[in-house]
TORSE-587689 format. One record per residue (C-alpha): residue number from 1; residue in three letters; y, z, x. Coordinates in nm, 3 decimals. Layout:
<vexnu resi="NUM" resn="ALA" Y="Y" Z="Z" X="X"/>
...
This chain:
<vexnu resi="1" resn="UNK" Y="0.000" Z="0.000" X="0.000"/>
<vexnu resi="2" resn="UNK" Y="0.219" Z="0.082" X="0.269"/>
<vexnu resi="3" resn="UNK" Y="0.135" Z="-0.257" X="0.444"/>
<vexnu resi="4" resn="UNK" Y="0.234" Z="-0.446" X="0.081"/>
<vexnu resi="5" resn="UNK" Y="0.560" Z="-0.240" X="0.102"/>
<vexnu resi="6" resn="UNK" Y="0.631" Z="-0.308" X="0.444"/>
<vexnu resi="7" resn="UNK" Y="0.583" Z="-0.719" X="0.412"/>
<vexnu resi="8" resn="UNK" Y="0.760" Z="-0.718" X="0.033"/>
<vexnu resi="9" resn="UNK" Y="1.068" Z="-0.532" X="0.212"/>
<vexnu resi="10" resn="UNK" Y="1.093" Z="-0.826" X="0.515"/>
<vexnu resi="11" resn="UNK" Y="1.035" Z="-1.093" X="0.247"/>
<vexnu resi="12" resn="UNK" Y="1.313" Z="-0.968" X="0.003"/>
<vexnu resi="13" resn="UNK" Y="1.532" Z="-0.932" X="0.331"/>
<vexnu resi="14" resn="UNK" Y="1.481" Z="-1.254" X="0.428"/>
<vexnu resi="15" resn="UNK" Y="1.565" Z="-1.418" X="0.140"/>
<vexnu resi="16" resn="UNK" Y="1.850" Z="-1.221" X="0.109"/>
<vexnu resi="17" resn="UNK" Y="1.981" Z="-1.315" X="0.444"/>
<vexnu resi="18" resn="UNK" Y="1.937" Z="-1.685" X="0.351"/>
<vexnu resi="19" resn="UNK" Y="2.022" Z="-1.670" X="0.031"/>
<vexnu resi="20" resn="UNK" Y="2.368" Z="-1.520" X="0.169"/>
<vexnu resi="21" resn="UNK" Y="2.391" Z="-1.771" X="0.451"/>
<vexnu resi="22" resn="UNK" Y="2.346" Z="-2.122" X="0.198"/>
<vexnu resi="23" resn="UNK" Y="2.597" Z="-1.957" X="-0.059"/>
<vexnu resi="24" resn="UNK" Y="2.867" Z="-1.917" X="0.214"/>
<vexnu resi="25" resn="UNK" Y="2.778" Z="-2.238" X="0.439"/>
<vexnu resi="26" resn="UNK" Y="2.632" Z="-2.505" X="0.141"/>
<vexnu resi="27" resn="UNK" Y="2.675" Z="-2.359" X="-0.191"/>
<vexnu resi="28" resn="UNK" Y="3.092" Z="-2.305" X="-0.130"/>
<vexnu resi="29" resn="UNK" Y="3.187" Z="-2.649" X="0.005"/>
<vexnu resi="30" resn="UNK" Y="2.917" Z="-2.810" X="-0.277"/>
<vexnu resi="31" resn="UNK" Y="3.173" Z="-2.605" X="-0.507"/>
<vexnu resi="32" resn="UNK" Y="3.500" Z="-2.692" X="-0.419"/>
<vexnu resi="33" resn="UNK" Y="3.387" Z="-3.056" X="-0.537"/>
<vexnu resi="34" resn="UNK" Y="3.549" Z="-3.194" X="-0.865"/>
<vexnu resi="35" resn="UNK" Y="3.275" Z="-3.167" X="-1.100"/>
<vexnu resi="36" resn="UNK" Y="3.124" Z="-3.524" X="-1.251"/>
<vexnu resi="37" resn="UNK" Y="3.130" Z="-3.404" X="-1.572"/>
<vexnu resi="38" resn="UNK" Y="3.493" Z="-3.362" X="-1.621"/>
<vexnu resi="39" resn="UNK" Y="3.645" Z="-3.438" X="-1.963"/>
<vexnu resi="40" resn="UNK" Y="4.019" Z="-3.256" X="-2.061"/>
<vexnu resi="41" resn="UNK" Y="4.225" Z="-3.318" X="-2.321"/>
<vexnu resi="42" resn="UNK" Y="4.605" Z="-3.261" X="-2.241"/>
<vexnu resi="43" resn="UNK" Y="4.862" Z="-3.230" X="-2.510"/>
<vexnu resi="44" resn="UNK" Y="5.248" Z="-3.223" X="-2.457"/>
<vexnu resi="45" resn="UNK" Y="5.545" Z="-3.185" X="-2.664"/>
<vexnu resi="46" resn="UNK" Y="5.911" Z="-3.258" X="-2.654"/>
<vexnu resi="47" resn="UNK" Y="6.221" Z="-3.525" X="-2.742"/>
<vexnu resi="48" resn="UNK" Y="6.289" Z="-3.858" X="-2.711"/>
<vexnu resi="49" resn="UNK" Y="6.560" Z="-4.115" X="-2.774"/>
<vexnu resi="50" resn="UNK" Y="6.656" Z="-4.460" X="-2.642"/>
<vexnu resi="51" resn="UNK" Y="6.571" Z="-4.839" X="-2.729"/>
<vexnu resi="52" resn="UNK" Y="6.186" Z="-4.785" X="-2.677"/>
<vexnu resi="53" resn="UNK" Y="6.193" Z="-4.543" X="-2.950"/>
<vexnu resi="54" resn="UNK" Y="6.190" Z="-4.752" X="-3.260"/>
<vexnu resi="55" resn="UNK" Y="6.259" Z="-4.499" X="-3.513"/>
<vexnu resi="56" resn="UNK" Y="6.557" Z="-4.238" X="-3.605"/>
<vexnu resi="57" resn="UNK" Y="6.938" Z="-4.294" X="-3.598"/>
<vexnu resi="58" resn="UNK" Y="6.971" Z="-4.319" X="-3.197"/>
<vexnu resi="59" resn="UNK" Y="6.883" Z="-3.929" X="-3.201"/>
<vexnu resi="60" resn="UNK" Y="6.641" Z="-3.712" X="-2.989"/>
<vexnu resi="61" resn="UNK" Y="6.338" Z="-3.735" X="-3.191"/>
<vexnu resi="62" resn="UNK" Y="6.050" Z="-3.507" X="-3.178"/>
<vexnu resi="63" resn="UNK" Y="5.768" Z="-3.674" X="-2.940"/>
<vexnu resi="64" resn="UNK" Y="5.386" Z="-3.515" X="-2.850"/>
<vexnu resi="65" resn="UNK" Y="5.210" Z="-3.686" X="-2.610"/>
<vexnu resi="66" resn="UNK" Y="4.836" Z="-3.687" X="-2.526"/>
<vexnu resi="67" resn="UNK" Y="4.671" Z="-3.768" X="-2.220"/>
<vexnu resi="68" resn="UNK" Y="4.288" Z="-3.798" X="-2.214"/>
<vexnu resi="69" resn="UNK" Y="4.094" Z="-3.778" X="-1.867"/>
<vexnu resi="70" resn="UNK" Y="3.707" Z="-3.854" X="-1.863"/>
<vexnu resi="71" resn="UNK" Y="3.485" Z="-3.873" X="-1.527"/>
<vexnu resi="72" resn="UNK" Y="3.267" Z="-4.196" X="-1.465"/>
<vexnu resi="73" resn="UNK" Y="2.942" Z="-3.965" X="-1.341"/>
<vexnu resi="74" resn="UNK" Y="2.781" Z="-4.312" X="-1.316"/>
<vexnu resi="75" resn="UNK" Y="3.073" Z="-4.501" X="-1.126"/>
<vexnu resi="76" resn="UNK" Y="3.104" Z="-4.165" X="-0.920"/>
<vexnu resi="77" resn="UNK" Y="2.914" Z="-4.064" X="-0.625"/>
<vexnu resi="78" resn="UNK" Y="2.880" Z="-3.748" X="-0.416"/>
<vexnu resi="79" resn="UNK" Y="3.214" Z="-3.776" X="-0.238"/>
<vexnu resi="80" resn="UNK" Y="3.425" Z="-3.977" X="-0.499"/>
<vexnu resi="81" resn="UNK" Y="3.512" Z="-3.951" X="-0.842"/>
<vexnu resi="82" resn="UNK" Y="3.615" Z="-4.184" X="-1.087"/>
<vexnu resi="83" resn="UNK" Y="3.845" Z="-4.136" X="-1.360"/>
<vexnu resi="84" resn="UNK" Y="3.880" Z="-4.281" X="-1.724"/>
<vexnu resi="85" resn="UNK" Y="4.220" Z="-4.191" X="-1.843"/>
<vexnu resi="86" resn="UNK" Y="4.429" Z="-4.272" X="-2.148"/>
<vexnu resi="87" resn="UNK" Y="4.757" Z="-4.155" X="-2.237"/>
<vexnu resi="88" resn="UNK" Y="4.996" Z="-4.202" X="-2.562"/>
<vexnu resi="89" resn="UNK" Y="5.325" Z="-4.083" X="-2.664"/>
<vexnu resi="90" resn="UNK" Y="5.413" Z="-4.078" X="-3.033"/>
<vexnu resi="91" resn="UNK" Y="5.750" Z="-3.935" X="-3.246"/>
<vexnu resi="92" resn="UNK" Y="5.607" Z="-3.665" X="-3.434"/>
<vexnu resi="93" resn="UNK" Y="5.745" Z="-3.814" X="-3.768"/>
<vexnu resi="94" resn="UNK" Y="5.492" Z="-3.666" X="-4.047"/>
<vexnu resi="95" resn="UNK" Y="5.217" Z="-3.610" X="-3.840"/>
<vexnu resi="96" resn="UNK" Y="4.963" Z="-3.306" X="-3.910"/>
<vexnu resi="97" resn="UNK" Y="4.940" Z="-3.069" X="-3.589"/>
<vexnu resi="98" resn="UNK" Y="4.637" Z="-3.238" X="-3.451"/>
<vexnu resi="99" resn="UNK" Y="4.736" Z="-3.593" X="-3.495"/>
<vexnu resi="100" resn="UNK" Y="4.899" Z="-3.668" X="-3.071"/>
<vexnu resi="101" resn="UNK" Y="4.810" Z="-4.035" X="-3.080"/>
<vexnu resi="102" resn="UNK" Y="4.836" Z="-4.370" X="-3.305"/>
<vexnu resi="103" resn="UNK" Y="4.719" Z="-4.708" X="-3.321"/>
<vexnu resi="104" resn="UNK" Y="4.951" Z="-4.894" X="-3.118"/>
<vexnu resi="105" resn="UNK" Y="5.106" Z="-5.135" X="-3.370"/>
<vexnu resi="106" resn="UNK" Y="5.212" Z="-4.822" X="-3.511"/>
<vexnu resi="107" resn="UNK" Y="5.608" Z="-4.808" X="-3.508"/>
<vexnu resi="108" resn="UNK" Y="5.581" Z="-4.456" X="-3.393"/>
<vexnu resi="109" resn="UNK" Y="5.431" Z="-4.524" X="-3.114"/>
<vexnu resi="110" resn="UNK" Y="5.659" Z="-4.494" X="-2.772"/>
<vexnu resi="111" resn="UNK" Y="5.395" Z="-4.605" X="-2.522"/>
<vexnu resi="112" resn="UNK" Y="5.056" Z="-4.619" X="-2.471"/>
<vexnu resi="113" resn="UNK" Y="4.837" Z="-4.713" X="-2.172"/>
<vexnu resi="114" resn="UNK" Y="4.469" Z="-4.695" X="-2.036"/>
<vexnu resi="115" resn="UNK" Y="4.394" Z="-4.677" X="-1.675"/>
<vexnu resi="116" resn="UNK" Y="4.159" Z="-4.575" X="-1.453"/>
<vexnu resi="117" resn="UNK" Y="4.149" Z="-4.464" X="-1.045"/>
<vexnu resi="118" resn="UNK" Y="3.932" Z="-4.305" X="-0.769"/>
<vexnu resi="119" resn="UNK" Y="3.956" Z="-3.963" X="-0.630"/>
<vexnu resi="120" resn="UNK" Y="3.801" Z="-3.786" X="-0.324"/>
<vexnu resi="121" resn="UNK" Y="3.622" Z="-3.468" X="-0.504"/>
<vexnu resi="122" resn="UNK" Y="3.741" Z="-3.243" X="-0.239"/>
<vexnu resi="123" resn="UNK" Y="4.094" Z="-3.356" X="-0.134"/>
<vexnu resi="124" resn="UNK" Y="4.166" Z="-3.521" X="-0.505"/>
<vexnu resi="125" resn="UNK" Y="4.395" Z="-3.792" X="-0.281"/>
<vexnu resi="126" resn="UNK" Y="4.347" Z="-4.171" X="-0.470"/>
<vexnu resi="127" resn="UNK" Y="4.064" Z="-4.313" X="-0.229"/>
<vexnu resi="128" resn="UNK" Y="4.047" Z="-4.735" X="-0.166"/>
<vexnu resi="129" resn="UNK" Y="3.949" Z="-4.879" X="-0.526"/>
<vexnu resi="130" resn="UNK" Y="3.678" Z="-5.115" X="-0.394"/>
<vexnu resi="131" resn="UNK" Y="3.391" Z="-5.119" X="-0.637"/>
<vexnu resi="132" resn="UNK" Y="3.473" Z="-4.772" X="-0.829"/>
<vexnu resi="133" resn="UNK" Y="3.703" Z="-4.939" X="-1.052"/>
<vexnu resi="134" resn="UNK" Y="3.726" Z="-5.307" X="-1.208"/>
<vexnu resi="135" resn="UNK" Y="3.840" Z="-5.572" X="-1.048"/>
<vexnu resi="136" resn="UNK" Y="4.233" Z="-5.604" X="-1.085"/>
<vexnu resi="137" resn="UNK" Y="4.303" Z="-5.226" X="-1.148"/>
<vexnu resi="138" resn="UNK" Y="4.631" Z="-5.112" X="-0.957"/>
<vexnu resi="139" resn="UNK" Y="4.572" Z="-4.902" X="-0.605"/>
<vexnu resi="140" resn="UNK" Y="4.670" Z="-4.567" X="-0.643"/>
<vexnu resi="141" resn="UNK" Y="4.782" Z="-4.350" X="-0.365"/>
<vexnu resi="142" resn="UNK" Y="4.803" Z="-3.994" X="-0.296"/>
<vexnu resi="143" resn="UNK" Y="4.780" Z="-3.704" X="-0.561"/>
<vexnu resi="144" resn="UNK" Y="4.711" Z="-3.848" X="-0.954"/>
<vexnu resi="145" resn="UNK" Y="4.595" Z="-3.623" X="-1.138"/>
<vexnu resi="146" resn="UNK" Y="4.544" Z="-3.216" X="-1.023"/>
<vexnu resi="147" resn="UNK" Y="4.568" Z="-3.102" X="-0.659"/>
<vexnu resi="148" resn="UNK" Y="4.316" Z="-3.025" X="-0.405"/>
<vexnu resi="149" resn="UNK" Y="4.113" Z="-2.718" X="-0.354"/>
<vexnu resi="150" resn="UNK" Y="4.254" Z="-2.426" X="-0.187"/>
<vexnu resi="151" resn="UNK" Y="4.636" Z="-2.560" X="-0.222"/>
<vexnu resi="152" resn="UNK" Y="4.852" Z="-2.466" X="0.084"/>
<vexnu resi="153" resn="UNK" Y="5.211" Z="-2.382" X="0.074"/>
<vexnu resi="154" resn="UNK" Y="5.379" Z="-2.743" X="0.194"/>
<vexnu resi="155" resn="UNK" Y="5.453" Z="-3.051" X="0.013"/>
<vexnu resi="156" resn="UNK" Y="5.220" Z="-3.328" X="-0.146"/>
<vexnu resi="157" resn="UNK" Y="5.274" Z="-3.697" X="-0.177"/>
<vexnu resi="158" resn="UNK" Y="5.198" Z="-3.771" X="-0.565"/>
<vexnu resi="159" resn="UNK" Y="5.175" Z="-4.049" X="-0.788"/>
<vexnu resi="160" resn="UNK" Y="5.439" Z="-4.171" X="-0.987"/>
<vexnu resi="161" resn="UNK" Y="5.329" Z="-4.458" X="-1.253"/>
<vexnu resi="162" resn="UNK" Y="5.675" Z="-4.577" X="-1.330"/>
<vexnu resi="163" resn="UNK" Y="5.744" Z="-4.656" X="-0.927"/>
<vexnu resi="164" resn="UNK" Y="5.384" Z="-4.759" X="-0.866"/>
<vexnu resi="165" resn="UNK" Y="5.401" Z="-4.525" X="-0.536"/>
<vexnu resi="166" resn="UNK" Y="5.400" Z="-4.213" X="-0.406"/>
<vexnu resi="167" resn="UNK" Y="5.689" Z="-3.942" X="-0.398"/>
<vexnu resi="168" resn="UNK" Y="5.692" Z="-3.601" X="-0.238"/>
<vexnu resi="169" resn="UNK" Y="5.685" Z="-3.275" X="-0.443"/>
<vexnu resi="170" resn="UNK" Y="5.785" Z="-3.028" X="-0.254"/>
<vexnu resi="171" resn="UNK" Y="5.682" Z="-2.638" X="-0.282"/>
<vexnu resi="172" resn="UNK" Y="5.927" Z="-2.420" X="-0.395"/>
<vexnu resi="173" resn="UNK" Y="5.731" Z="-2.095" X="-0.438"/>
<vexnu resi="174" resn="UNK" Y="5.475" Z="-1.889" X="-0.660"/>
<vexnu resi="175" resn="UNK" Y="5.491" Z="-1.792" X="-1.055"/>
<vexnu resi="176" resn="UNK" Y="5.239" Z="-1.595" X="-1.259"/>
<vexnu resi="177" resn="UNK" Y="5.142" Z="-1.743" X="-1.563"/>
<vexnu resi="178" resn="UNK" Y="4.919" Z="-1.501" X="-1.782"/>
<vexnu resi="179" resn="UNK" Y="4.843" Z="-1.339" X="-1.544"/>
<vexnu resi="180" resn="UNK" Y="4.717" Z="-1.640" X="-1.300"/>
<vexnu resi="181" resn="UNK" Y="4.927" Z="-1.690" X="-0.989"/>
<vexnu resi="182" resn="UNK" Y="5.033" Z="-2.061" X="-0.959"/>
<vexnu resi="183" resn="UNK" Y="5.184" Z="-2.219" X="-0.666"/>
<vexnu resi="184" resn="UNK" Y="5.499" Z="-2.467" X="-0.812"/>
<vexnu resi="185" resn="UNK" Y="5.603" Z="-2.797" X="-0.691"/>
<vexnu resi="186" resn="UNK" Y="5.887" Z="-3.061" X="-0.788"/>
<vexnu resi="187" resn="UNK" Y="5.975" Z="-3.395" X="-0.680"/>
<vexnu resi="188" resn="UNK" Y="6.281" Z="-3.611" X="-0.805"/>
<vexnu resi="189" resn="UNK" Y="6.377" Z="-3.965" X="-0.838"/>
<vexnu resi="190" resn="UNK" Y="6.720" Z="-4.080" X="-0.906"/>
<vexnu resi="191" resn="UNK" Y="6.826" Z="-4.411" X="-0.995"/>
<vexnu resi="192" resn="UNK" Y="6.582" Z="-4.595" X="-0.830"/>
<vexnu resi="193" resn="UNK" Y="6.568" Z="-4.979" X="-0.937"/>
<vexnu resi="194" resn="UNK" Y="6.197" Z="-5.104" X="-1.048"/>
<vexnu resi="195" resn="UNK" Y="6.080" Z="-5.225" X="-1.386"/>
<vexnu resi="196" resn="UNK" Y="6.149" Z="-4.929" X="-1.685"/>
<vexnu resi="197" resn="UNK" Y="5.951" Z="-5.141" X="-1.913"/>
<vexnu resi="198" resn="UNK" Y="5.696" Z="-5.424" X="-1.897"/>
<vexnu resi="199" resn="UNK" Y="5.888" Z="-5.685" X="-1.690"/>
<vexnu resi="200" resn="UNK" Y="6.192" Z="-5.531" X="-1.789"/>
<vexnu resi="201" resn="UNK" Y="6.445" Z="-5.416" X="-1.456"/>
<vexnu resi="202" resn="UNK" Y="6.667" Z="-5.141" X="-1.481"/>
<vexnu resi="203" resn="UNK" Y="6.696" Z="-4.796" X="-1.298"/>
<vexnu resi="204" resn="UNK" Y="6.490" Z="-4.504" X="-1.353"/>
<vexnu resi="205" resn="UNK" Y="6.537" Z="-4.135" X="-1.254"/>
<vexnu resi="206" resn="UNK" Y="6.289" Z="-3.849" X="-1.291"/>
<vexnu resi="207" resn="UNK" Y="6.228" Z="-3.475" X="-1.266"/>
<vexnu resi="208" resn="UNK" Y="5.868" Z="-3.348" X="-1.290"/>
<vexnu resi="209" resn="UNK" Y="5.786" Z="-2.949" X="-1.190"/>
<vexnu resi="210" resn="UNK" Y="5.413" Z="-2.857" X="-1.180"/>
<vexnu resi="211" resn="UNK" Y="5.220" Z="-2.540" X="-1.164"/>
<vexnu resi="212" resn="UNK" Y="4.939" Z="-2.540" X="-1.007"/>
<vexnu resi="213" resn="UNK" Y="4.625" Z="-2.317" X="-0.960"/>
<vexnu resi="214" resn="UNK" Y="4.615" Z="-2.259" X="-0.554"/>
<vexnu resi="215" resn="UNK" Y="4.190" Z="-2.226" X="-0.583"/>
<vexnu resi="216" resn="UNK" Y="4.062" Z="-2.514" X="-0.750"/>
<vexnu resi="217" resn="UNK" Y="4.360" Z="-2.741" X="-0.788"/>
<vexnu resi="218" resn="UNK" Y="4.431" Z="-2.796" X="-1.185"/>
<vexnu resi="219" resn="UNK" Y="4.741" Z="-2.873" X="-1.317"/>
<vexnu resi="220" resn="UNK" Y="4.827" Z="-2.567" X="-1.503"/>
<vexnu resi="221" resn="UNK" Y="5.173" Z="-2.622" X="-1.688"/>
<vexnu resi="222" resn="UNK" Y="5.426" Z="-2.932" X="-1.595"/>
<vexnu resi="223" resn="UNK" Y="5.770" Z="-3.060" X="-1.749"/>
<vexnu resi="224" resn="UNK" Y="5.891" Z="-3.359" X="-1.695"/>
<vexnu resi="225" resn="UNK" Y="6.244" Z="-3.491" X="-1.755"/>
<vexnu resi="226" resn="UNK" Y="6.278" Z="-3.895" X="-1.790"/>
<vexnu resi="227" resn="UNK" Y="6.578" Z="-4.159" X="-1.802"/>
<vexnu resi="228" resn="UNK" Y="6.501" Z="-4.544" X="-1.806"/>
<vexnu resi="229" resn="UNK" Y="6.825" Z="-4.731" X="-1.848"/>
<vexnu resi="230" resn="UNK" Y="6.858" Z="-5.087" X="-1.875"/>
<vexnu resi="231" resn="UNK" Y="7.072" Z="-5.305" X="-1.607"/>
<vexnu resi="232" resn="UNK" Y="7.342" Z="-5.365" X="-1.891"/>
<vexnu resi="233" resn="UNK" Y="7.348" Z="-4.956" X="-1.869"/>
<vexnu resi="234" resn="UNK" Y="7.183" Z="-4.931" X="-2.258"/>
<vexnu resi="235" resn="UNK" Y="6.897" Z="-4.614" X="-2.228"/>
<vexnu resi="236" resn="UNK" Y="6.561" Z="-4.774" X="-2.288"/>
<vexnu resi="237" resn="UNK" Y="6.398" Z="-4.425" X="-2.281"/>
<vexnu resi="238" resn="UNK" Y="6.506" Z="-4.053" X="-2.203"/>
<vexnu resi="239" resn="UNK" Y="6.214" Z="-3.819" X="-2.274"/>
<vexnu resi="240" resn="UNK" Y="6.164" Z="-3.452" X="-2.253"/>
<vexnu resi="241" resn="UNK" Y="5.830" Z="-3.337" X="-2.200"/>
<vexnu resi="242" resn="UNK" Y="5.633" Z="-3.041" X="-2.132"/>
<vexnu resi="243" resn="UNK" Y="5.232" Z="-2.894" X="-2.185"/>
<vexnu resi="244" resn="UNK" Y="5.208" Z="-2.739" X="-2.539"/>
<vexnu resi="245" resn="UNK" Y="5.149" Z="-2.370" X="-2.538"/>
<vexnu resi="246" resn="UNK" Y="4.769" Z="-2.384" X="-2.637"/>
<vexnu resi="247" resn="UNK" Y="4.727" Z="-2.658" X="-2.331"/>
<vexnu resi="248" resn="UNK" Y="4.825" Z="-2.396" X="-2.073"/>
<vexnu resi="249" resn="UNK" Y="4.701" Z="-2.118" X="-2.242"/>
<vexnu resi="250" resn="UNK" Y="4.409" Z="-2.370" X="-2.173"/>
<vexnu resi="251" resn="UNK" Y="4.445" Z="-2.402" X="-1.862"/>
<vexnu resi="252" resn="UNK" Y="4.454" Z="-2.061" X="-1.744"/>
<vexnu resi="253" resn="UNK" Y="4.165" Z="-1.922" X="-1.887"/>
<vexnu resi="254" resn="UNK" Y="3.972" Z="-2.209" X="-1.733"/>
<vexnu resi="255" resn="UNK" Y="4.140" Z="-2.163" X="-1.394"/>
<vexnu resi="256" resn="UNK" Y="4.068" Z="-1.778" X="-1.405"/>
<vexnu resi="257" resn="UNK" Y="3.708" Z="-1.896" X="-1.532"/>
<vexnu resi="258" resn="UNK" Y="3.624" Z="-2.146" X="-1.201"/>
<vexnu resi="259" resn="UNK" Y="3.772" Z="-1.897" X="-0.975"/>
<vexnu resi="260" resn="UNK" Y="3.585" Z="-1.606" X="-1.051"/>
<vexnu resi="261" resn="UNK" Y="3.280" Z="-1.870" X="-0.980"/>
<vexnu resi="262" resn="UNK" Y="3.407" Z="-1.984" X="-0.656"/>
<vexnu resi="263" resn="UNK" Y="3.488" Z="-1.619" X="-0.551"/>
<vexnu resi="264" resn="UNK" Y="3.127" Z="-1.526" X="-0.643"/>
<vexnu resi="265" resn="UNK" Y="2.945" Z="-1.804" X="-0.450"/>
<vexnu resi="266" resn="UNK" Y="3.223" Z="-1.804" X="-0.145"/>
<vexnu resi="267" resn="UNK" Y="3.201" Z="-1.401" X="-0.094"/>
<vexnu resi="268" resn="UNK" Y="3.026" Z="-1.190" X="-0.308"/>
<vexnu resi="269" resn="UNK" Y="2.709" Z="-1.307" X="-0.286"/>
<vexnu resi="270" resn="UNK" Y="2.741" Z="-1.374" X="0.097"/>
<vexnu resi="271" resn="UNK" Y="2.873" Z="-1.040" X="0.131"/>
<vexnu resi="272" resn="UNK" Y="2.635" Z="-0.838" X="-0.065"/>
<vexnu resi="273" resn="UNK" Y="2.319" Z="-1.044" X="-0.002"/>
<vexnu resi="274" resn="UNK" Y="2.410" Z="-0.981" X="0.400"/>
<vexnu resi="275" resn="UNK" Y="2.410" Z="-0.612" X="0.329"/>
<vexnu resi="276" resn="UNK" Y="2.120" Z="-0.608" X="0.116"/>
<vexnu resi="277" resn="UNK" Y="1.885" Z="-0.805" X="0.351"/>
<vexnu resi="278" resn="UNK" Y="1.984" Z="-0.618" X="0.607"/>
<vexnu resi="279" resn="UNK" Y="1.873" Z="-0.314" X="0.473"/>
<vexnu resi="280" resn="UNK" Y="1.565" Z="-0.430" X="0.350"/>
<vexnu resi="281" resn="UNK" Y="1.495" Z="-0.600" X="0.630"/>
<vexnu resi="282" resn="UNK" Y="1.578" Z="-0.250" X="0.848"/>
<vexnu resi="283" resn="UNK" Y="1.321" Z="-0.062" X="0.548"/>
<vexnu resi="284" resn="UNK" Y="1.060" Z="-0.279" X="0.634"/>
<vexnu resi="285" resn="UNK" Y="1.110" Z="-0.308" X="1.035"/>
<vexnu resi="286" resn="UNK" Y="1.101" Z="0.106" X="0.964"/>
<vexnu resi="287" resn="UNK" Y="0.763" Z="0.075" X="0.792"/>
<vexnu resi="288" resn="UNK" Y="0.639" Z="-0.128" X="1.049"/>
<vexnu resi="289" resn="UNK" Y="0.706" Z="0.072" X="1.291"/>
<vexnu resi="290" resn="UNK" Y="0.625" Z="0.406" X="1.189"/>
<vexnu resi="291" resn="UNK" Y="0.245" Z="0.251" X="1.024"/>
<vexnu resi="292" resn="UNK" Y="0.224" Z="0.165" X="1.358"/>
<vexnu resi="293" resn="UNK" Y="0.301" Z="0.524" X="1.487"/>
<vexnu resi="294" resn="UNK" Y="0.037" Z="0.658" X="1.249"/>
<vexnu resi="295" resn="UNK" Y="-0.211" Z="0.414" X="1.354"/>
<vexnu resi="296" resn="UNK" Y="-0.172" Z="0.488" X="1.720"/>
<vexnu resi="297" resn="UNK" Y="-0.220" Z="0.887" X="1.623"/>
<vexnu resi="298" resn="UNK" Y="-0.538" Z="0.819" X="1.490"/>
<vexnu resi="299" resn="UNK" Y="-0.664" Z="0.659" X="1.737"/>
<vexnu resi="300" resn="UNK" Y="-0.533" Z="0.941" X="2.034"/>
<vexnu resi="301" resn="UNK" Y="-0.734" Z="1.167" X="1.795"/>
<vexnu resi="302" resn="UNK" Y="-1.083" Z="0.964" X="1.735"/>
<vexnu resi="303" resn="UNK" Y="-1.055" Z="0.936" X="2.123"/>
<vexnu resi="304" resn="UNK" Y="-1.006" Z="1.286" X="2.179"/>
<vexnu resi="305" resn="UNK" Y="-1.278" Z="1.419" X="1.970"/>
């Protein structure tokens, strides 16, 4: 019995030790991987006025915006991940609280557009398009759509649509959101000639601030503040926009959720699988050697007799 003990405490150890080891070494990076099965639903709220919004009086009109992100797990691969995204903004004219995007020969409807782009899982920077995406689809650069894992304090080159390049947000500091502390960035444009509408020139100027979660990445809460104007100096769009309530609310608990899991896999069960298998491993060692004590008295005692 004290043999089973003795091989059942260097066994458990063992396993410990390794288990503790692959958690910290495989199981972590594996982790900090944008997951294949991806699928949010972001929902934003705010005002718009200008010649692209067809209805109202020339007045801000209430606008909610939805932006739909799906991974390709088939298109996708181990280091890259592919991204099926579409996004609408509507005026919120007589539309029930659920209702964030139209048919688009609806007169209500601002814009609407369907993409989709490549990410590296760890880094989430826009990787070479090549055969992750159809044929045709634009090359995106930099950050698209949430930051990478473990988010340092310096600035990120991002994505802006509208330009069809990157800009720099730069860090400006921390802010706790319910609780979760989020690391916030903003980049602006101003004035910048390029096309505010489909092959239509004029300047364009934008503010976006995000807040991001420093573990895993995700876009917690953003506003964005938007002016298109025409060359003739006529406003083709200025939009105010910002995640609804529920969508950070959202955003936090699932942020809270995937960093308790990384914080498991990346310490605690490194740290307390190390101390466990090393004291089993020390229990059994201690069996071991005090069976083999024993044995050795027994047999100074058969010789003696």
């Amino acid at each position: 019995m004290r043999k089973f003990g003795m091989w059942a405490l260097l066994f458990v150890g063992s396993f410990l030790l390794v288990a503790a080891l692959v958690a910290r070494v495989w199981g972590y990076p594996a982790a900090q991987k944008t997951p294949l099965d991806t699928d949010s639903d972001t929902r934003l709220s705010g005002e718009a006025s200008g010649a692209v919004v067809q209805v109202g009086d020339g007045e801000p009109q209430p606008v909610k915006a939805q932006n739909i992100t799906k991974a390709d797990s088939d298109a996708s691969d181990g280091d890259v991940v592919v991204f099926a995204a579409g996004t609408c903004l509507v005026v919120d004219e007589d539309l029930d609280a659920d209702t964030y995007c139209l048919p688009d020969d609806d007169l209500r409807v601002v814009t609407i557009s369907a993409e989709a782009f490549a990410t590296d899982r760890t880094s989430a920077v826009a990787v070479e398009n090549g055969d992750y995406v159809p044929s045709g689809t634009e090359q995106k650069e930099g950050l698209v759509n949430k930051w990478p894992f473990d988010v340092q304090q310096e600035d990120y080159d991002v994505w802006d649509d509208v330009l069809g390049e990157t800009v720099t947000a730069e860090y400006t500091g921390t802010e706790d959101i319910d609780g979760l502390e989020t690391y916030k960035f903003e980049y602006s444009v101003d004035n910048v000639s390029t096309d505010v509408a489909a092959d239509t020139p004029g300047t364009y100027s934008q503010t976006k601030v995000y807040w991001i979660d420093p573990g895993t990445g995700s876009i917690i809460k953003q506003t964005q503040d938007e002016l298109r104007e025409l060359e003739n100096g006529n406003v083709a769009l200025d939009l105010e926009l910002a995640y609804t309530d529920d969508t950070v609310q959202n955003n936090v608990d699932a942020a809270k959720d995937n960093n308790a899991t990384l914080k498991l896999i990346s310490t605690w069960i490194p740290l307390f699988g190390g101390i466990l298998g090393v004291l089993f491993l020390l229990g059994g060692l201690f069996l071991a050697a005090t069976g083999n004590r024993g044995g050795r008295r027994v047999q100074d005692k058969d010789a003696t007799v």
